[in-house]
C-alpha positions as CSV (number, residue, x, y, z in Angstrom):
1,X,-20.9,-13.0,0.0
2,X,-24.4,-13.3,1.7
3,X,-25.1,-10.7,4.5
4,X,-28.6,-10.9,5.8
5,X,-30.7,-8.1,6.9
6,X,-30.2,-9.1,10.3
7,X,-26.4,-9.4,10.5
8,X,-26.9,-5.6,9.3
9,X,-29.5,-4.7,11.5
10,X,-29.1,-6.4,14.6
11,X,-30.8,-5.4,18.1
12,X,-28.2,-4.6,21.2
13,X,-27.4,-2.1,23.4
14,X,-25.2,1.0,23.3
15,X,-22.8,2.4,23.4
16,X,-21.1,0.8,20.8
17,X,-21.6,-2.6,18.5
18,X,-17.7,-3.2,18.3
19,X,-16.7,-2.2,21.8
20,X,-20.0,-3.4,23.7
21,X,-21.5,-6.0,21.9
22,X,-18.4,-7.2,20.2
23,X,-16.9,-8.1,23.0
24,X,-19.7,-9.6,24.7
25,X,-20.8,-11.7,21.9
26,X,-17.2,-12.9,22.2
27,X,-17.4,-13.5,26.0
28,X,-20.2,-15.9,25.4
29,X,-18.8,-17.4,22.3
30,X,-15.4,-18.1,24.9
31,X,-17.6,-19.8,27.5
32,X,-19.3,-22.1,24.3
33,X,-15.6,-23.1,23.5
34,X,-14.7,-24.2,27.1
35,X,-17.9,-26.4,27.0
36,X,-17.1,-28.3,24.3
37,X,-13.4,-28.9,26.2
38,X,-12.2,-32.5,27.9
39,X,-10.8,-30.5,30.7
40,X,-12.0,-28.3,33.6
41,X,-11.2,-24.6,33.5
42,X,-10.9,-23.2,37.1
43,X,-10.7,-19.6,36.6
44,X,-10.8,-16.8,33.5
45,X,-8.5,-14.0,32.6
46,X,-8.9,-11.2,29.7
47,X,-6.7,-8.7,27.8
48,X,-7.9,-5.8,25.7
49,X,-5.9,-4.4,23.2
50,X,-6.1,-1.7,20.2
51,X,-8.5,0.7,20.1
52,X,-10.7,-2.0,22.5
53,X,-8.1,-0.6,25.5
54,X,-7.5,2.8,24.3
55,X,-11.2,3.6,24.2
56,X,-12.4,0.5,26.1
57,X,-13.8,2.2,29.7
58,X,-15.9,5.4,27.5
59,X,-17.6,2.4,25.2
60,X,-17.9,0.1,28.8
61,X,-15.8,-2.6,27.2
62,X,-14.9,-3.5,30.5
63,X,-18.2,-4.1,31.7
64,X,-19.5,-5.7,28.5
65,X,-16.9,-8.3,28.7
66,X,-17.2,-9.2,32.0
67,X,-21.0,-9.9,31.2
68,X,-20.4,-11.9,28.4
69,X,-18.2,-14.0,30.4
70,X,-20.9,-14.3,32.6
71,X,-23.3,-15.4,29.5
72,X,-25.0,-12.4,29.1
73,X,-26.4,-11.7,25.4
74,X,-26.8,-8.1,23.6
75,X,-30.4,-9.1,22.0
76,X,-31.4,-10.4,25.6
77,X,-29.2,-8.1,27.7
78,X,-31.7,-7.0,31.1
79,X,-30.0,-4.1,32.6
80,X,-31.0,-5.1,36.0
81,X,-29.9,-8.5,35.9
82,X,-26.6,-7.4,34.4
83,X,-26.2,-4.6,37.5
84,X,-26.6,-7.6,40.0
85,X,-24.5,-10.1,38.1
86,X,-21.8,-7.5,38.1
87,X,-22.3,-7.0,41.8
88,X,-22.0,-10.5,42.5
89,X,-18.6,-10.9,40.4
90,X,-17.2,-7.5,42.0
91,X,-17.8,-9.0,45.0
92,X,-16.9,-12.6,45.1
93,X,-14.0,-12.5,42.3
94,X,-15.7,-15.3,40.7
95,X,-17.9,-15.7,37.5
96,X,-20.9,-18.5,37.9
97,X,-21.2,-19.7,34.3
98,X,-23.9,-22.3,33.3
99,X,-22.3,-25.5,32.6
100,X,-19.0,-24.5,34.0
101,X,-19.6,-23.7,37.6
102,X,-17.9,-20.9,39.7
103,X,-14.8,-19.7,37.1
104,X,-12.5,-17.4,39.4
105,X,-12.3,-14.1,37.9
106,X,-11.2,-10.7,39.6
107,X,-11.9,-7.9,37.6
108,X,-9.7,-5.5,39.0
109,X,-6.4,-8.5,38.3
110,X,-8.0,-10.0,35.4
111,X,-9.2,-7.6,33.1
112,X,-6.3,-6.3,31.6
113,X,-6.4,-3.4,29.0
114,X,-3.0,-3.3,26.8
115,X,-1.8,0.0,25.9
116,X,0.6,-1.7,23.6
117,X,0.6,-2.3,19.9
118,X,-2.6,-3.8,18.3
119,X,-3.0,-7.5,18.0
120,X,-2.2,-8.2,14.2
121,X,-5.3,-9.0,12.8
122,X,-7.5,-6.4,13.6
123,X,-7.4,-2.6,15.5
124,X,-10.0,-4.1,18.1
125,X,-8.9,-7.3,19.5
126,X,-9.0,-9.2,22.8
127,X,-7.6,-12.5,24.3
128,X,-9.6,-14.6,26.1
129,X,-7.9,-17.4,28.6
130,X,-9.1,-20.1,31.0
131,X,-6.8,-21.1,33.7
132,X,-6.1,-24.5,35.9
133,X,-6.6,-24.4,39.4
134,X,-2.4,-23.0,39.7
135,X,-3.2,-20.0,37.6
136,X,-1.4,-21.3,34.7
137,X,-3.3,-20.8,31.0
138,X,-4.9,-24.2,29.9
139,X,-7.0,-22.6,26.8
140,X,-6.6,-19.3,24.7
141,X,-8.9,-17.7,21.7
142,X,-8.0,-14.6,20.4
143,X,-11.3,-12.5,19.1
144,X,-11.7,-9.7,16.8
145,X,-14.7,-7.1,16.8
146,X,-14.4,-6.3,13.3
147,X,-17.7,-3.7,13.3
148,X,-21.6,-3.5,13.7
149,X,-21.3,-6.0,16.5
150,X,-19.4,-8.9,14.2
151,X,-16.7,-11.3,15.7
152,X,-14.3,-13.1,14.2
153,X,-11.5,-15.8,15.9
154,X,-8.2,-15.1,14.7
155,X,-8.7,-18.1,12.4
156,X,-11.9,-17.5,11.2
157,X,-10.2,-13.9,10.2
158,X,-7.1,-15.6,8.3
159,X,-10.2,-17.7,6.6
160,X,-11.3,-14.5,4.9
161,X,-14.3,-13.4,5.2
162,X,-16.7,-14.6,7.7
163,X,-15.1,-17.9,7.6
164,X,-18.3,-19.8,6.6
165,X,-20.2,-21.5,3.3
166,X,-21.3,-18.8,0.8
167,X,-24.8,-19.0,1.2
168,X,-26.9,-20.2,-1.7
169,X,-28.9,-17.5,-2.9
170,X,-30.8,-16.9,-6.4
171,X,-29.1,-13.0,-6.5
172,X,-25.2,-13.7,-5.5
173,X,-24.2,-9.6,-6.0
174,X,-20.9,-8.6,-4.2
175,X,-20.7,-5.1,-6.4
176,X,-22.9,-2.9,-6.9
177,X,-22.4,-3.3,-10.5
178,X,-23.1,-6.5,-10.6
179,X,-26.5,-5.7,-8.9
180,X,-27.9,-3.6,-10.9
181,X,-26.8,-5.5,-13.7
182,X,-28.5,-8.2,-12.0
183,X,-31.7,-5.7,-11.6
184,X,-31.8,-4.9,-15.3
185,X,-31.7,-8.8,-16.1
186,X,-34.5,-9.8,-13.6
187,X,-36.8,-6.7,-14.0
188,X,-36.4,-6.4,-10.1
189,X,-35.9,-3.7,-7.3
190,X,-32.8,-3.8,-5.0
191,X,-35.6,-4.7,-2.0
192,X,-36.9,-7.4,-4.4
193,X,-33.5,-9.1,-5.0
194,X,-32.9,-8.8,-1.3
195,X,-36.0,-10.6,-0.3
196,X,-35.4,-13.2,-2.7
197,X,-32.2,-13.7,-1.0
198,X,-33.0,-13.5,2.5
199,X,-36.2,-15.6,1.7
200,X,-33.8,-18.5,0.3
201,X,-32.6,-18.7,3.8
202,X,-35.8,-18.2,6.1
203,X,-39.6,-18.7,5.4
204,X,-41.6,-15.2,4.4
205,X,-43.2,-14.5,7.3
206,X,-40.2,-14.8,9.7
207,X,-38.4,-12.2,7.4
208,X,-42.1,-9.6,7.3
209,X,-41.8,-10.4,11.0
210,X,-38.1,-10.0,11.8
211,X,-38.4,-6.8,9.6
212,X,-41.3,-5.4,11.8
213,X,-39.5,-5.9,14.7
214,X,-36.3,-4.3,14.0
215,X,-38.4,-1.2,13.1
216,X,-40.4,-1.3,16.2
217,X,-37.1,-1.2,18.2
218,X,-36.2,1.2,16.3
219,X,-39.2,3.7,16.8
220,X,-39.1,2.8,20.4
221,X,-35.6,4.0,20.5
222,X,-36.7,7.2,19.1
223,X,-39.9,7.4,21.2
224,X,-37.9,7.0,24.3
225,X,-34.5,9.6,23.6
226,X,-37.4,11.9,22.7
227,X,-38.6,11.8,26.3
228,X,-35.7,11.6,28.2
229,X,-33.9,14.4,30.1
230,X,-31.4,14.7,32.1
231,X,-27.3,14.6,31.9
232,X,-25.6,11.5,29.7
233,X,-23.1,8.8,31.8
234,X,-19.3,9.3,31.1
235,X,-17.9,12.4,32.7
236,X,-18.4,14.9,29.9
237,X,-21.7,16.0,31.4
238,X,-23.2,16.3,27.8
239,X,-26.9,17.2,28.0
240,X,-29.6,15.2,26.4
241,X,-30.9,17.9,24.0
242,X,-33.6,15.8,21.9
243,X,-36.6,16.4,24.1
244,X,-36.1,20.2,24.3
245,X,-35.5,20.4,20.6
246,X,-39.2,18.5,20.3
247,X,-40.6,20.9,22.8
248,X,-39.5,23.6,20.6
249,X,-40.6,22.2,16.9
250,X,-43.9,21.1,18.3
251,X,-44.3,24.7,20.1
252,X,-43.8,26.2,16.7
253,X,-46.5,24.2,14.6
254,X,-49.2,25.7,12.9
255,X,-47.7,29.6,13.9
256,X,-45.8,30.6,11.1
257,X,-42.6,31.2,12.5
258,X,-40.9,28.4,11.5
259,X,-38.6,29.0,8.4
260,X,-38.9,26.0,5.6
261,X,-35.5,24.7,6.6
262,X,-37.1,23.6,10.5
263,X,-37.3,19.9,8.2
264,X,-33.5,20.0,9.0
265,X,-34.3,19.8,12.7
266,X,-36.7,17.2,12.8
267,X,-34.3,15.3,11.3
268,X,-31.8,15.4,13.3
269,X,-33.8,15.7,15.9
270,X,-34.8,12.0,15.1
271,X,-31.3,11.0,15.1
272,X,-30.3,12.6,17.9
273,X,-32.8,10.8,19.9
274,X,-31.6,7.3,18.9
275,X,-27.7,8.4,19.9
276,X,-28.7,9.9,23.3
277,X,-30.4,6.8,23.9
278,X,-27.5,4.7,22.8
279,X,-25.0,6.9,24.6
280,X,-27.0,6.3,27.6
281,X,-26.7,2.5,27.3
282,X,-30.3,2.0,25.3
283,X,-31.5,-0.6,23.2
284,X,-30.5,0.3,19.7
285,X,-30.3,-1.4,16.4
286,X,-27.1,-1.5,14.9
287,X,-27.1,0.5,11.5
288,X,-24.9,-0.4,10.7
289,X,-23.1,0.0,13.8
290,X,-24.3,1.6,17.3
291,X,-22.3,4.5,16.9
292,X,-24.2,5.1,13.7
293,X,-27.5,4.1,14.4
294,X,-29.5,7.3,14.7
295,X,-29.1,8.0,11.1
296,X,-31.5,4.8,9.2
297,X,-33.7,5.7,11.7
298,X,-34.3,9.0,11.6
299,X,-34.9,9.4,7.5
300,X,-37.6,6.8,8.1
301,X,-39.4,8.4,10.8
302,X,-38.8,11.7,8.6
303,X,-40.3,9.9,5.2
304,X,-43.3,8.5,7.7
305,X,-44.0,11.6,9.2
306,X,-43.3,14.0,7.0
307,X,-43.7,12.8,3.2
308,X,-46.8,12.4,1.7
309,X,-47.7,9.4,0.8
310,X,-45.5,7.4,3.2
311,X,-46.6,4.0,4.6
312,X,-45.4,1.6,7.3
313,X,-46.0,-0.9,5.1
314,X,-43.1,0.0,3.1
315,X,-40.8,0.2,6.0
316,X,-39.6,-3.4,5.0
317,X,-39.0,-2.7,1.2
318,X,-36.7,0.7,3.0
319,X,-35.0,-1.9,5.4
320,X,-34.2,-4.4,2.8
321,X,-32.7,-2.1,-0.1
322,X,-30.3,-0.3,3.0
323,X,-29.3,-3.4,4.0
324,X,-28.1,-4.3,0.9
325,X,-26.1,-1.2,0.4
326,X,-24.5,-2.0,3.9
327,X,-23.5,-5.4,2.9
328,X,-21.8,-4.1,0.1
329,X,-19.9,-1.1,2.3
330,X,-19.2,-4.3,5.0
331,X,-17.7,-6.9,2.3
332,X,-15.7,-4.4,-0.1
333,X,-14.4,-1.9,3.1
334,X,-15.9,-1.7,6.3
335,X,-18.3,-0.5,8.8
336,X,-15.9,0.1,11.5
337,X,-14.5,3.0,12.7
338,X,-11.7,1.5,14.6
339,X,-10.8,0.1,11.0
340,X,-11.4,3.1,8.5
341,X,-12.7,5.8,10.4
342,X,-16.7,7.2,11.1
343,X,-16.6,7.5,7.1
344,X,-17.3,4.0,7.7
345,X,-19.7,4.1,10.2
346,X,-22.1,7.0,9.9
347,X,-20.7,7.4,6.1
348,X,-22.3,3.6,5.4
349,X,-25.4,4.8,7.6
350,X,-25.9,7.8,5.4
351,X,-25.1,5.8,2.1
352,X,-28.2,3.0,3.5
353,X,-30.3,5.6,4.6
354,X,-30.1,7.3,1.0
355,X,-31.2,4.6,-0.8
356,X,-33.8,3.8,1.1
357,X,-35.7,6.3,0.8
358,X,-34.9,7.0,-2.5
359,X,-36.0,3.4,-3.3
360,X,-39.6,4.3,-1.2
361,X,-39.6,7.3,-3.4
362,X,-39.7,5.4,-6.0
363,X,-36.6,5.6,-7.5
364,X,-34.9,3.1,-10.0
365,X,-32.1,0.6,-9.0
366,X,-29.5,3.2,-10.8
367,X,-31.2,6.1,-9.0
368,X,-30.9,4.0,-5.4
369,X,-27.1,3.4,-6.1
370,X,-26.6,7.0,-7.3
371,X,-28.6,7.9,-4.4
372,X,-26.1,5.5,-2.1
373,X,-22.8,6.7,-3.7
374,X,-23.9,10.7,-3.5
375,X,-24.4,9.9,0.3
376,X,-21.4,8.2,0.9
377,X,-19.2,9.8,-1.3
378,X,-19.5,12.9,1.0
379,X,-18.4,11.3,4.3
380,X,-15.1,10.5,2.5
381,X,-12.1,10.7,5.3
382,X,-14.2,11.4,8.2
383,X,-12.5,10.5,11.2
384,X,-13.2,9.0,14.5
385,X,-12.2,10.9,17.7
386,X,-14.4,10.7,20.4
387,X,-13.8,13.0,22.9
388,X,-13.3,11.0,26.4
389,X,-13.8,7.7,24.2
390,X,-17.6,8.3,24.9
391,X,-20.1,8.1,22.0
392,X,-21.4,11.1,22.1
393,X,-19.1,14.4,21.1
394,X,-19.1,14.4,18.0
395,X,-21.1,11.2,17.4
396,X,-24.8,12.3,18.5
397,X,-25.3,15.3,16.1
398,X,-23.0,13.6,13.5
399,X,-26.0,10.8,13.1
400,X,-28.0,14.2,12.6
401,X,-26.0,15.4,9.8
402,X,-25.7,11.7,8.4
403,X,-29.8,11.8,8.0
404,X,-30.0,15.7,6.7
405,X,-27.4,14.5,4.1
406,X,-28.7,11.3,3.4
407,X,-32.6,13.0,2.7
408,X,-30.2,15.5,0.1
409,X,-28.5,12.4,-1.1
410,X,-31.6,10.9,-2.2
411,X,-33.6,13.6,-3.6
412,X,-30.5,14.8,-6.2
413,X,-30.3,11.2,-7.2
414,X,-34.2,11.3,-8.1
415,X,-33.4,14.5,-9.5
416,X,-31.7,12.7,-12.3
417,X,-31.6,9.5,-14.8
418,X,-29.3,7.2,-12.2
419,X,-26.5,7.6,-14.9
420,X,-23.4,9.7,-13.1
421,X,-19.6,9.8,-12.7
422,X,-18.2,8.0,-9.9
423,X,-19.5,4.5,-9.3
424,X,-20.7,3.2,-5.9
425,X,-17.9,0.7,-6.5
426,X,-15.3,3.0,-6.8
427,X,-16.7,5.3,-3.7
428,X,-16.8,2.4,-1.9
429,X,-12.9,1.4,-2.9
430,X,-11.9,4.9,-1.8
431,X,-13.4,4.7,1.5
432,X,-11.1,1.1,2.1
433,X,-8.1,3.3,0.8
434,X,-8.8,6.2,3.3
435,X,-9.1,4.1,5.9
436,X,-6.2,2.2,5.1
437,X,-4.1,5.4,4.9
438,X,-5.7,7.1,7.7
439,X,-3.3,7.9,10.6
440,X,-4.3,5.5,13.2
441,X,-5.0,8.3,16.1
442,X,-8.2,8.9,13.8
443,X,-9.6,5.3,14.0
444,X,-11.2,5.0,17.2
445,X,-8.2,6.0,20.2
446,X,-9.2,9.0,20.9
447,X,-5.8,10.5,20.5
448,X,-6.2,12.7,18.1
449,X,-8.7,15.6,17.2
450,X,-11.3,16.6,18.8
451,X,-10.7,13.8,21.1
452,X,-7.0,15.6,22.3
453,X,-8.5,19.6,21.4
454,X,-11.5,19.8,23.4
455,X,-10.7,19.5,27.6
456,X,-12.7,16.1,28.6
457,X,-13.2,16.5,32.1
């Protein structure tokens, strides 16, 4: 199935794509449905429930539901607007949505997080409900942030898939087998396939410009976790450590003190910049996902500003060949953690970062999936348990490791011919399996590991 470049990559704002922009994106979608409606809704209730409740409050899941209640979008979220909207709702217990008029809503009645057993479809699920003017429930959807800001109805999940046409495209791959038997047939790179795809959809120049723009908010990201100081929201009173670390590594250019392995701390240095930021509540681009996002990112600023030879120009061809790895980790597994684990999320990050750079490098379509699985395949059952439910211990240096392995990842797979023992495919299979196996305390609740070992307050 057909996942563009933007469905991968998609601009939002921390701290998390399936706990913040999930549930506003479903929120909105909620308020579309009750347009379309012969009747009058009067008022609005929700309920939280998996790992959207048990974690809900550290990823603002509270808040981001509220605002997309109130029609507020993550591409076009404006933090000051959202603080007075929120303000306004707080204060009169009503939500004024356009085309609907004043919707009672309370959020201290109405926002309900369920501590109970998950909804059946998916680990992070809510129910969304409109009431009559009595308080009784006149319309209910059920929605499901399935990872990397995606949202699925419960019926649209039973579909399969993303319950929509498979889109007609001139390089169908769903494997990775099949695309790089698809690249030896055509003579093309991974990017090149991927372009062809996306261009089947969408004229050139709004994928070159789409392309430059999710880098530019990217590099802003960076640009601005770089700069900022200070102490991160949540309660754990975790420092932002990514402009002192810059301090540092620019303090020790050109003196010969630094030993060859400083590369390491640029990198995650680059990384860490992008998670402060979206532990902070930044702008971000998912990916895949927000909890994940430093680590694409980073290896790109590392190849711009640190390889020879490098060139923004080139930044697209890198976009294009990631994104295709992270549909493939999407459609045969996932990219949530909730779901499988951060082997998901920063594993899939790690596994699009690798190839690519390695496909910059220039490395062949076997030496961009060797470069992918190598990546991946070393992220294998890692868990998700964020201390306090935050995003940010152990999430903000794990992006960091997630780009110093990724770089590795890519450099041993141009080290060789592309030919090696354990398939993408069949890394990609394993990580489903994990996750499927993996005790749910792991996915995303914070009850267990480091989550329940290290005192959050």
């Amino acid at each position: 199935m057909f996942l563009s470049v933007f469905e991968i990559f998609k601009i939002g704002i921390g701290p998390s794509s399936s706990h913040t922009m999930g549930p506003m994106v479903a929120g909105r979608r909620f308020l579309d449905r009750l347009r379309g409606l012969p009747f009058h809704a009067h008022g609005l209730r929700a309920s939280l429930h998996g790992s959207l409740a048990f974690t809900g409050v550290g990823h603002a899941t509270d808040r981001a539901t509220i605002l997309g209640l109130a029609g507020f979008a993550p591409d076009s979220y404006d933090h000051a607007l959202a603080e007075a909207a929120l303000d306004d709702i707080r204060t009169h217990r009503r939500i004024r949505a356009e085309g609907l008029g004043d919707l009672a809503f309370d959020p201290a009645r109405d926002l309900i997080f369920d501590y109970g057993p998950p909804l059946p479809g998916h680990a992070n699920g809510m129910v969304l409900r409109a009431t009559d003017a009595q308080g009784d429930v006149i319309f209910q959807e059920t929605y499901y942030s399935v990872g990397g800001g995606f949202v699925l109805t419960a019926d649209e999940l039973a579909q399969g898939a993303e319950a929509r046409p498979a889109a007609r495209v001139p390089y169908p791959f769903e494997t990775a087998a099949q695309m790089l038997q698809m690249a030896r047939e055509s003579g093309l790179s991974i990017a090149a396939m991927k372009r062809a795809n996306e261009c089947a959809t969408r004229p050139p120049a709004d994928l070159d410009a789409g392309l430059a723009r999710l880098w530019q908010v990217m590099a802003a990201c960076i640009d601005r976790g770089i700069a900022a100081e200070g102490i991160l929201p949540g309660g754990l009173k975790v420092r932002r450590r990514a402009h002192g670390i810059h301090q540092a590594l620019l303090a020790e250019r050109g003196r010969n003190l630094a030993p060859p392995h400083v590369i390491n701390d640029w990198m995650s240095l680059y990384a860490m910049a992008v998670n402060e930021e979206n532990a902070a509540g930044g702008q971000v681009v998912t990916a895949p996902t927000n909890g994940a996002s430093g680590v694409v990112p980073a290896v790109i600023r590392y190849w711009l500003d640190h390889v020879p030879g490098a060139s923004q120009d080139r930044v697209g061809e890198f976009l294009l060949t990631a994104a295709a790895i992270g549909g493939l980790c999407k459609h045969n597994a996932s990219i949530s953690g909730a779901e499988c684990g951060c082997q998901a999320e920063v594993g899939s990050a790690a596994a699009m970062a690798a190839a690519g750079l390695c496909a910059v490098l220039g490395g062949s379509p076997a030496q961009v999936e060797n470069a992918a699985e190598i990546a991946l395949e070393h992220h294998l059952g890692m868990t998700c348990d964020p201390v306090k439910g935050l995003v940010q211990v152990p999430c903000i240096e794990r992006n960091g490791l997630g780009a110093i392995k990724a770089v590795s990842a890519a450099s041993l797979a141009l080290r060789g011919d592309g030919q090696h023992l354990v398939s993408l495919d069949a890394c990609i299979e394993t990580m489903r399996q994990t996750g499927r196996d993996m005790n749910e305390k792991y996915k995303e609740t914070s009850l267990g590991g480091l989550a329940v070992n290290v005192p959050n307050c």
